[in-house]
C-alpha positions in Angstrom: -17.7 23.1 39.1 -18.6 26.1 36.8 -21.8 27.8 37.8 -23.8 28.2 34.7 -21.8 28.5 31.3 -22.7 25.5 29.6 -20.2 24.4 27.1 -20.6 20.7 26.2 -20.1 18.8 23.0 -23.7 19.2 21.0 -23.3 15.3 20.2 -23.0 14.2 23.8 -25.8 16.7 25.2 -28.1 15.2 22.6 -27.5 11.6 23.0 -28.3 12.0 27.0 -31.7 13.5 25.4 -32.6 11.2 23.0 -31.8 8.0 25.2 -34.7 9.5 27.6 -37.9 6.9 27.0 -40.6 8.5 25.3 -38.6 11.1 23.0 -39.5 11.2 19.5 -37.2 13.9 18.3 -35.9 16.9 20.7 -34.3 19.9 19.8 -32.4 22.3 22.9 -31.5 25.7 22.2 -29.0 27.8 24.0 -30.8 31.0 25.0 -28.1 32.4 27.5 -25.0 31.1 29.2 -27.0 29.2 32.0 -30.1 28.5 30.6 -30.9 25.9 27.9 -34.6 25.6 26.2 -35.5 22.0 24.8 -38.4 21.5 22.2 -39.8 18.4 22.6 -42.0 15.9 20.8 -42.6 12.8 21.6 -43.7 9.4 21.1 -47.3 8.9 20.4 -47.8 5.9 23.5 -46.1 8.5 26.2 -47.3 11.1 28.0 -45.3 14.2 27.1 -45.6 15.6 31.0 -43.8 13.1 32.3 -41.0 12.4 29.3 -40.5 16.3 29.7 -39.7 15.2 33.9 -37.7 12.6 33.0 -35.6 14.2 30.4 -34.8 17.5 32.3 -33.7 15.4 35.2 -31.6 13.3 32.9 -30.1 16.5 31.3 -29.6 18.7 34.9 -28.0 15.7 36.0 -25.7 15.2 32.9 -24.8 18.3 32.6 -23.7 18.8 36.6 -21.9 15.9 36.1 -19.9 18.1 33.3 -19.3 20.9 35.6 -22.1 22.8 34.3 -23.8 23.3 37.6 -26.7 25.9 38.4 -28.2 25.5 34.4 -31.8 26.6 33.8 -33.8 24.3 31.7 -37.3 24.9 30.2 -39.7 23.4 28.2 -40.0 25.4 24.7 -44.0 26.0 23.7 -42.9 25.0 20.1 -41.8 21.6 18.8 -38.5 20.7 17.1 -38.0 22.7 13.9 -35.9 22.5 10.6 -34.0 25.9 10.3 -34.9 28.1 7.1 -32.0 26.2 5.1 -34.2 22.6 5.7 -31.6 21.6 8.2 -32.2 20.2 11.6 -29.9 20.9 14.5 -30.5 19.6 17.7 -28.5 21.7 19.8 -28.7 25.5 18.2 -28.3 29.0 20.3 -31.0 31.2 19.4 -34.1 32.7 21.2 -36.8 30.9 22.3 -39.9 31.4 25.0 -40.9 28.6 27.4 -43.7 27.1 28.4 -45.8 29.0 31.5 -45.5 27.0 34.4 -43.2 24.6 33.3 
């Protein structure tokens, strides 16, 4: 498969994310060609630690099962957020730092 490039259908990518137990609402940002960023919030009852391991395995292995192999993914330090026009997106390209150590 491709190394890297993600190119995947925003709908698809978000479904595999939302479907993870313990996500509220999560929001992943495109920040290069091989590297996706995902702001997370979740459920109250969960702990957000292990949601955040569950859903990156879920979404590494989603997306090598697309031919996106080799993709970094890191947990954002902010949660999901409306864009200045009010609307949401959960799959955007923009900058965004990660967490340290995650």
């Amino acid at each position: 498969g491709r190394r890297g490039d993600i190119r995947v259908l925003p709908l698809a990518v978000s479904t595999v994310a939302e479907d993870t137990p313990g996500v509220q609402r999560v929001q992943m940002v495109k920040t290069g060609p091989s590297h996706l960023t995902v702001r997370l919030e979740t459920t109250r009852a969960a702990d957000p630690d292990h949601v955040w391991r569950q859903l990156a395995r879920r979404l590494t292995t989603w997306l090598t099962g697309q031919g996106a192999v080799g993709v970094d993914i890191t947990r954002s330090g902010r949660p999901p957020t409306a864009e200045a026009s009010g609307k949401f997106r959960q799959v955007s390209t923009r900058s965004d730092p990660p967490v340290p150590g995650t």
